[in-house]
C-alpha positions in Angstrom: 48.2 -122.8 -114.5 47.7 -119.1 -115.8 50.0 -116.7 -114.5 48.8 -112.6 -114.0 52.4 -111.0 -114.6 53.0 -109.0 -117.6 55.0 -110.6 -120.4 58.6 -109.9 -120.9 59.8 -107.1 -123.4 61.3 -108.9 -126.5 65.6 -108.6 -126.4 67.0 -106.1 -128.6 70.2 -104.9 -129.8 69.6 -101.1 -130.5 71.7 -99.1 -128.1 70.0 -96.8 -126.2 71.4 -93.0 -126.9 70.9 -89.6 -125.3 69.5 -86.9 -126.4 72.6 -85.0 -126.9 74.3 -88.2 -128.8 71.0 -88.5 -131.4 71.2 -84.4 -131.8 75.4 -84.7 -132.3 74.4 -88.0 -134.3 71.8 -86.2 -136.7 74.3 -83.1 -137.3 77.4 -85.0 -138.3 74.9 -86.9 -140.9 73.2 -84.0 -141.9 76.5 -81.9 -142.9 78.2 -84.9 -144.6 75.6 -85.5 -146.9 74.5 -81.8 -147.6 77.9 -79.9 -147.2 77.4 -78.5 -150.4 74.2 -77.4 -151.7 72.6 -74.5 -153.5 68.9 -74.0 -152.8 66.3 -71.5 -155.0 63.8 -69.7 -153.0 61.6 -66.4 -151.9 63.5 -64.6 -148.9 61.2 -64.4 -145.7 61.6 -62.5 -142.2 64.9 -61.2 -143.1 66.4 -59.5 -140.3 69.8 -58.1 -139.4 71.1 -59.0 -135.9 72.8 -56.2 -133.6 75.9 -58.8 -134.2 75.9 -58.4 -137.7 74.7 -62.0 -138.6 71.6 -62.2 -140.6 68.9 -64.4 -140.1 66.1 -65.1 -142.8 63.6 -68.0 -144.1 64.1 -69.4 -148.0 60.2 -70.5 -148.6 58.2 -72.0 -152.0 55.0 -73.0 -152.2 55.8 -76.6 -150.5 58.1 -76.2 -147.2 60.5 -73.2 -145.8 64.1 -73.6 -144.6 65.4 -71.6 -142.3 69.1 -70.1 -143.1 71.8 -67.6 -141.6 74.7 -65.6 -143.0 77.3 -65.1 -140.4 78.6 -61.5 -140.0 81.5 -62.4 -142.3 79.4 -63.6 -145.2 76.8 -61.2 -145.0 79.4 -58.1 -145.3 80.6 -59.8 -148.4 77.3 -60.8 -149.9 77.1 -59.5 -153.7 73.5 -59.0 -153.1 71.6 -57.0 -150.0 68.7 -59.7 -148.8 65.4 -58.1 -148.8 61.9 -59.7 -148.5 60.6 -61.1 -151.2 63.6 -61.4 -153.0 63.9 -64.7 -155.0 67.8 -65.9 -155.0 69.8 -69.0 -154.9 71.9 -69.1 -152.0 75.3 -71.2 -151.3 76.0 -73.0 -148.5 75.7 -76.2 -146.5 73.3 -77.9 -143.7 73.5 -78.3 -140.1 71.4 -79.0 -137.3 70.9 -76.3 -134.1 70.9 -78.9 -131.3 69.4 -76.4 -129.3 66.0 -76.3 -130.4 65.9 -79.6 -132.7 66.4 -77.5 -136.2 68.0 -77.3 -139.1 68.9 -74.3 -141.2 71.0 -73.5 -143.7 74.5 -71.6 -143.8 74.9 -69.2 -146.5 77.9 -68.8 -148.0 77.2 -67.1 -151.3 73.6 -65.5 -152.7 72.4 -64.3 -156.3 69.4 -63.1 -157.6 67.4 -66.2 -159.2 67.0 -65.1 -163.0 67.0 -62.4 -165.1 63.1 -61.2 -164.1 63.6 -61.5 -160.4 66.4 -59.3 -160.8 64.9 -56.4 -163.1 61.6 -56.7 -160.6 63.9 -55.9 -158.0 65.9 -53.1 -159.7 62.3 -51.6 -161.1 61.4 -51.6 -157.0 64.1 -50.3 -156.3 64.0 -47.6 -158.3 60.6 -46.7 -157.8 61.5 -46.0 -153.8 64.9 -44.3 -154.5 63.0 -41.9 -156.8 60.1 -41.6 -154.3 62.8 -40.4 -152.2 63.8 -37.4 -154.6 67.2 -38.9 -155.3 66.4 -38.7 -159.0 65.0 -35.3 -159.5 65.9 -33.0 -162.2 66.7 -30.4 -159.9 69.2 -32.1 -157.6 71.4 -32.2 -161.0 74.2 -29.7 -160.6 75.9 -28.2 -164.3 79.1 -29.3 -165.4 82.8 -27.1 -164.5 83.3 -26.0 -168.3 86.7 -26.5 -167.5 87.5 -28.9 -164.6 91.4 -28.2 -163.6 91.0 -32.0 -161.7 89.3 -34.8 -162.6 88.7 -37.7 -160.3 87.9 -40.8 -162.0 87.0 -44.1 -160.1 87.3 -47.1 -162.2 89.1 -50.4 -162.2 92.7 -49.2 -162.9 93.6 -52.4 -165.0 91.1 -52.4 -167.5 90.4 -50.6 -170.8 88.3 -48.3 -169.3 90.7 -46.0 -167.8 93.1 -46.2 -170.7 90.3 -45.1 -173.3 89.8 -42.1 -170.6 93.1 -40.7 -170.3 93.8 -40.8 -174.2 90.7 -39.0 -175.1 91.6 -35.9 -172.3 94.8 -36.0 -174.0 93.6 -35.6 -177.2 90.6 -32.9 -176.2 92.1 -30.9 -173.5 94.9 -32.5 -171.1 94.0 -32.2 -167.1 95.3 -33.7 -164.2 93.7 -36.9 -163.5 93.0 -38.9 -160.0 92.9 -42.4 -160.3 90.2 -44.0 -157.4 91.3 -48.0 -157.9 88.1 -50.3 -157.3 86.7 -53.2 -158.0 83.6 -52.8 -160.3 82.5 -56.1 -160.2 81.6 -59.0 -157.7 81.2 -59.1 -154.1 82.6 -55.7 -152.3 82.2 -53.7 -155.3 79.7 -51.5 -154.2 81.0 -50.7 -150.9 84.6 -50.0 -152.8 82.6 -47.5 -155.4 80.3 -45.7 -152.5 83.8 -45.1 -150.3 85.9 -43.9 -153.5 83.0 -41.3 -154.3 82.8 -39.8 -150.7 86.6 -39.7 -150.2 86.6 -37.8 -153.3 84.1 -35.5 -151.6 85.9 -35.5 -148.5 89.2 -34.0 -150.2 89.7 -30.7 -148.3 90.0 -27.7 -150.8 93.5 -26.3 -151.1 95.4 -29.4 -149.0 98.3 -31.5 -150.5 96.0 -34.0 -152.5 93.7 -31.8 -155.1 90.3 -31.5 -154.9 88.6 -32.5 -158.3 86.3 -30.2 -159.8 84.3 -32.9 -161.8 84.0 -37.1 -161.3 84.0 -40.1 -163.4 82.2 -43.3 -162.5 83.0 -45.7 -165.3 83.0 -49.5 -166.6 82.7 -50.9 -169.6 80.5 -53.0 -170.8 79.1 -56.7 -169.1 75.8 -58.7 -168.1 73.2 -57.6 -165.9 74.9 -59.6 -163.0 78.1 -57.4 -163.4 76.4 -54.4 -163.6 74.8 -54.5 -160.4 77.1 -52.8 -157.7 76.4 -49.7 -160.4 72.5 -50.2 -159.1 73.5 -50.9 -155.3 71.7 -48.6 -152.9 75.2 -47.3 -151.2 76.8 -46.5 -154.5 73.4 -45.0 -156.1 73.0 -42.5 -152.4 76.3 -42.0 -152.5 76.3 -40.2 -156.2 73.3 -38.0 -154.9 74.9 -36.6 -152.0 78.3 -36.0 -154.0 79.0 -32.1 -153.8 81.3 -32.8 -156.9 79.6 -32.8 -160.2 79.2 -36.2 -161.2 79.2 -38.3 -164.8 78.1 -41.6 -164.7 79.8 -44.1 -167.5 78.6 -47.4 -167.1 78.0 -49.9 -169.8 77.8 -49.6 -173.4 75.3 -46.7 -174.8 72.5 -49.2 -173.9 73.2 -50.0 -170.7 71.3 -48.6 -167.8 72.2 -48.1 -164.1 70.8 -46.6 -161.3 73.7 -44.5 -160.8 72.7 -42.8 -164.2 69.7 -41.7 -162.3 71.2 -40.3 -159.4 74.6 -38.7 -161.4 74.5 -35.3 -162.6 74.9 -36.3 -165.9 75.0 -39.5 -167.5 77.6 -40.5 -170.7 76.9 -43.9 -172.7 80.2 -44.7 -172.8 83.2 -43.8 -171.0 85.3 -42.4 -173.9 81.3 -40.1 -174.0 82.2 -39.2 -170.5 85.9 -37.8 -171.3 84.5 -36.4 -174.0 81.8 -34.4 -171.8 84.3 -33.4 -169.5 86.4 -31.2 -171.3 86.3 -29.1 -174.7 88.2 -29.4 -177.8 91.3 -27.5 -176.9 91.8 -26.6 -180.9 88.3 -26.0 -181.4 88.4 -23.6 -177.9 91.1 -21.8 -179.5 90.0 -21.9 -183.4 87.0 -20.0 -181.8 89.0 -17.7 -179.2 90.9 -16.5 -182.1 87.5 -15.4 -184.3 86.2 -14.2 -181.2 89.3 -12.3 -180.9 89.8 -11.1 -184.4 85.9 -10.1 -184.2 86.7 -7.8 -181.5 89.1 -6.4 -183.0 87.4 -5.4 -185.8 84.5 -4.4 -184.1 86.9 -1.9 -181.8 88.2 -0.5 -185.1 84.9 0.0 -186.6 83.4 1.6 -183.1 86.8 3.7 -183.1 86.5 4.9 -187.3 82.5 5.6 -186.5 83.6 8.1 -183.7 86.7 9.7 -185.3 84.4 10.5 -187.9 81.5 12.1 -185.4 84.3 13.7 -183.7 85.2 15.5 -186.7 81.6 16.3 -187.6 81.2 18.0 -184.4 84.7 19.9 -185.1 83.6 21.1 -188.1 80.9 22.9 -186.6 83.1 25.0 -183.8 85.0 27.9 -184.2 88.6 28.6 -184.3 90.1 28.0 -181.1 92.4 30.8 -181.4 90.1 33.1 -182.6 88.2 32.1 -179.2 91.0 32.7 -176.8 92.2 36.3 -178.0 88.4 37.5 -177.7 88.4 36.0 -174.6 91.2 37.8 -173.8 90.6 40.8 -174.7 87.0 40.2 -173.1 89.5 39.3 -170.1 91.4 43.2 -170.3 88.0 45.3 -170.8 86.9 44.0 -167.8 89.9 44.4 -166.0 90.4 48.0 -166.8 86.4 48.3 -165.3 87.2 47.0 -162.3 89.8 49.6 -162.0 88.0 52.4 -162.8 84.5 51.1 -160.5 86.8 50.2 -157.8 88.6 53.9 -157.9 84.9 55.4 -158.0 83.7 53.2 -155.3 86.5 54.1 -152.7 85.8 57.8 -154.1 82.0 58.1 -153.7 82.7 56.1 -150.0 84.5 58.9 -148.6 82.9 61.7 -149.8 79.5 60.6 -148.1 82.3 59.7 -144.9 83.3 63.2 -145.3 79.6 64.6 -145.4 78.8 62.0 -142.2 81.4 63.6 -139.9 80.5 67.2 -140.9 76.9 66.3 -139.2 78.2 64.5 -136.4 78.3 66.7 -132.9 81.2 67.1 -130.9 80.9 64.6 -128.0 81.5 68.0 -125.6 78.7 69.4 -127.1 76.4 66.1 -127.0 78.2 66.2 -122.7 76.6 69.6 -122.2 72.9 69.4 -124.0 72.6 66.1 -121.7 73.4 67.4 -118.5 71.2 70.5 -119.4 68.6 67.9 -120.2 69.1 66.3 -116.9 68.9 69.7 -115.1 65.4 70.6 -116.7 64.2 66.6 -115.8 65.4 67.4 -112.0 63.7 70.8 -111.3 60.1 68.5 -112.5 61.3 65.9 -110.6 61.2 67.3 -107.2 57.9 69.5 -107.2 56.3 65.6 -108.7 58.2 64.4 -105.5 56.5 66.7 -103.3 52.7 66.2 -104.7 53.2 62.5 -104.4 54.6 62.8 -100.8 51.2 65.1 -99.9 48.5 62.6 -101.6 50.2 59.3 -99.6 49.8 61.3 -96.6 46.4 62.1 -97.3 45.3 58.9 -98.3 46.7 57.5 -95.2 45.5 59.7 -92.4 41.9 59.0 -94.0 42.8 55.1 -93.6 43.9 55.9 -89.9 40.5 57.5 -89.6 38.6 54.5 -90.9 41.3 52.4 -88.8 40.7 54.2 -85.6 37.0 54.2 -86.1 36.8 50.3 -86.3 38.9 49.9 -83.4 37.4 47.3 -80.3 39.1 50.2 -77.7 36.7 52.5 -79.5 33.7 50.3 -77.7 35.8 50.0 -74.7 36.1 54.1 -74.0 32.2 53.4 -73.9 32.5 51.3 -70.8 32.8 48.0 -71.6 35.6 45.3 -71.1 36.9 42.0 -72.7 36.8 39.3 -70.7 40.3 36.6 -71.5 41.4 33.8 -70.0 44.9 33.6 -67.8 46.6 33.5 -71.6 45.0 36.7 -72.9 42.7 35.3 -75.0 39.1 35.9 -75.1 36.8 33.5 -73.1 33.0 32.2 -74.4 30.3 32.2 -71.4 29.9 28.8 -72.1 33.8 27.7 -71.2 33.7 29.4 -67.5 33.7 27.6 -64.6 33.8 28.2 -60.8 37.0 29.0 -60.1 38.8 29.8 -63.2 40.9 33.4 -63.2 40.3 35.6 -65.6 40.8 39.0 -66.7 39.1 41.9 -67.4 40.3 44.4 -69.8 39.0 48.3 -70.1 39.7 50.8 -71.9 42.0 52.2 -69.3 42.9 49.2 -67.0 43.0 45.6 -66.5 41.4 43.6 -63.5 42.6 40.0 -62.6 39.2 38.1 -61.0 38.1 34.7 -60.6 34.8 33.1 -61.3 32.9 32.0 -58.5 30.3 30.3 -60.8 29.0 29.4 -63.9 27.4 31.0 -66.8 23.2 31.8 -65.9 20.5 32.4 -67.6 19.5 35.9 -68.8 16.9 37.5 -65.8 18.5 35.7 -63.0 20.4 37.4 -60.0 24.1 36.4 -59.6 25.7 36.9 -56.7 28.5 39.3 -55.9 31.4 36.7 -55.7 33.9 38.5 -57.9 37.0 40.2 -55.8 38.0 42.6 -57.8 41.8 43.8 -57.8 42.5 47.2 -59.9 45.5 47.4 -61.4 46.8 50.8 -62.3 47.1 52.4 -65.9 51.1 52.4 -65.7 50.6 48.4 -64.5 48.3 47.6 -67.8 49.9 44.7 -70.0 50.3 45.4 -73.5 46.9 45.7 -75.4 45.9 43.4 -78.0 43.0 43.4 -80.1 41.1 40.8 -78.1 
């Protein structure tokens, strides 16, 4: 007999593990067996976190692994990632639980050969110099003669040794010693902060402000030489205010800083050398400059004594000059004299003759009120005449006057009528009723109108009461 039910699943001896025991599981085996490896590749997606870890992909042409630097590490890193960079980083494996992935912790990271890192250095300094950091006019000239030098350098190597004997030998100055590292990781950072606290040296405080910097090394590989072609160190040497020599390497060595530095010495015994002059030679020539003006004051004075003398030659005698002046001096004196005594002389004679013409003021009294006498006696017969034609000319107005007179045309019988105000009245303004008053020549009547103005031809009647008012009761006349 066949039975339906399915068959039953083999026994088996595997445990049966969670997910978070396989991931644990897969980590501790991972890290065991790759706690140590250094892996070659091109950088990828390189980015910088707001925490300061960085995150990037290592990539060839077959797979890509992803890796990290923690904040730590990457402050340290002797090289700055960048895409497209090909290093070998340090570090180990380990698994991110978290989204089922390995990556790679970086512990260390260098450039991968030779090439990759002059390809890099060539880039970089193609965009530095697109940026103007290299131009010929950023470069500032030398202090002839610095008064402080600030030198950064390693203080324990021959460098700084070879730098102070040769000042001592040239031209001693005073010296500031900037310890750093110039090689391996932090080197850069150590160079870039000892050239801006240079810079930030306040002028006239306790700690003197150098007039001129040194940034030297000696000799050594590419690899050592690169904090001298960091990006920090090479912005920090354009934006120095203090003149700047850059002394890196032997005399075949190049840097980026050499770019970027205001003047660039192939060794560092070059730079010294630069910084300062020959302290005999400076005097050897003061003293032929000096003895060269001198002779050229003596010349310049001889050449003049002798045009002085020239010219002297050609004057006369001075003493010969100041007695004729002198008795130039007493000629005109005795003139003066004499004109002055004839001025004053001639002055009052014609005084003298002035006042003999002159009238007593008595006299000049007398001939004027005579003269006013004579201008009286015409003065009132003018009087009189002018008097006479007034008159005449205004009785012969008073004529005209009188004869344009209204009362003239009154004394011929007729009257003004005016209203109760004494004004005159139009026919057209009576009415029945209104008072009005009629002035003649020799009296005034007060009637009242018992109509209205009528046509010329018709009869009005007799409706005016008359009231006659004496002569001695008339009001006072106007001209209306």
């Amino acid at each position: 007999m066949v039975s339906d039910s399915p068959p039953a699943a083999p026994a088996s001896n595997l445990p049966v593990l969670s997910v978070g025991e396989l991931s644990g599981a897969l980590k501790r085996t991972i890290e065991q067996a790759f706690s140590y490896v250094r892996v070659r590749g091109e950088i990828s997606g390189c980015k910088r976190h707001g925490s300061g870890h960085v995150y990037l992909a290592l990539k060839d042409a077959d797979a890509v692994i992803d890796a990290v630097a923690w904040r730590g590490v990457a402050q340290r890193l002797s090289v700055a990632p960048e895409d497209g960079m090909e290093v070998i980083c340090t570090g180990k494996l380990t698994t991110f639980p978290g989204r089922s992935k390995y990556q790679l912790v970086i512990e260390q990271m260098e450039l991968a050969g030779e090439g990759a890192l002059l390809k890099l250095l060539e880039d970089r300094k193609r965009r530095l110099a697109a940026e103007g950091l290299f131009a010929a006019e950023r470069k500032r000239k030398l202090p002839f003669l610095p008064a402080v030098i600030g030198i950064v350098t390693s203080p324990t190597g021959a460098v700084i040794r070879d730098i102070l004997h040769r000042l001592a030998d040239r031209f001693p100055r005073h010296v500031l010693l900037w310890p750093v590292a110039v090689q391996g990781e932090g080197a850069a950072a150590q160079i870039a902060r000892a050239i801006e606290g240079f810079n930030a040296i306040p002028p006239g405080g306790k700690v003197p402000r150098p007039d001129l910097l040194i940034v030297a090394r000696g000799g050594g590989s590419l690899e050592d030489l690169m904090p001298f072609n960091e990006e920090t160190v090479v912005r920090a040497a354009a934006a120095s205010a203090i003149p700047l020599i850059s002394a890196v390497g032997h005399e075949t060595d190049t840097t980026l800083i050499d770019f970027a530095s205001d003047k660039r010495a192939p060794t560092p015994t070059a730079a010294a050398e630069m910084a300062v002059p020959v302290r005999l030679d400076l005097r050897a020539s003061l003293t032929m400059l000096g003895g060269r003006l001198e002779s050229c004051t003596a010349r310049f004075l001889a050449e003049r004594r002798l045009r002085v003398e020239g010219l002297g030659r050609g004057l006369p005698d001075p003493a010969s000059l100041i007695e004729g002046a002198m008795q130039r001096l007493d000629d005109r004196t005795e003139r003066l004299d004499l004109a002055i005594r004839r001025f004053l002389t001639d002055r009052s004679a014609r005084i003298a003759e002035t006042a003999a013409r002159l009238k007593h003021p008595r006299e000049r009294i007398e001939e004027a009120t005579r003269q006013l006498d004579r201008e009286a006696a015409r003065l009132a017969p003018a009087l009189a005449r002018t008097v006479e034609r007034a008159s005449d000319r205004l009785a012969r107005l008073s004529q005209v006057l009188d004869s344009l007179s209204p009362f003239k045309v009154l004394e011929r019988g007729y009257a003004v009528v005016q209203d109760s105000g004494g004004h005159p009245v139009a026919p057209a303004v009576i009415t029945p009723g209104m008072a009005l008053t009629l002035r003649f020549a020799d009296a005034i009547v007060d009637v009242r109108a018992e109509s209205g103005p009528h046509k010329e031809g018709e009869v009005a009647k007799p409706a005016v009461r008359r009231k006659a008012a004496s002569v001695g009761e008339t009001r006072q006349a106007t001209l209306f």
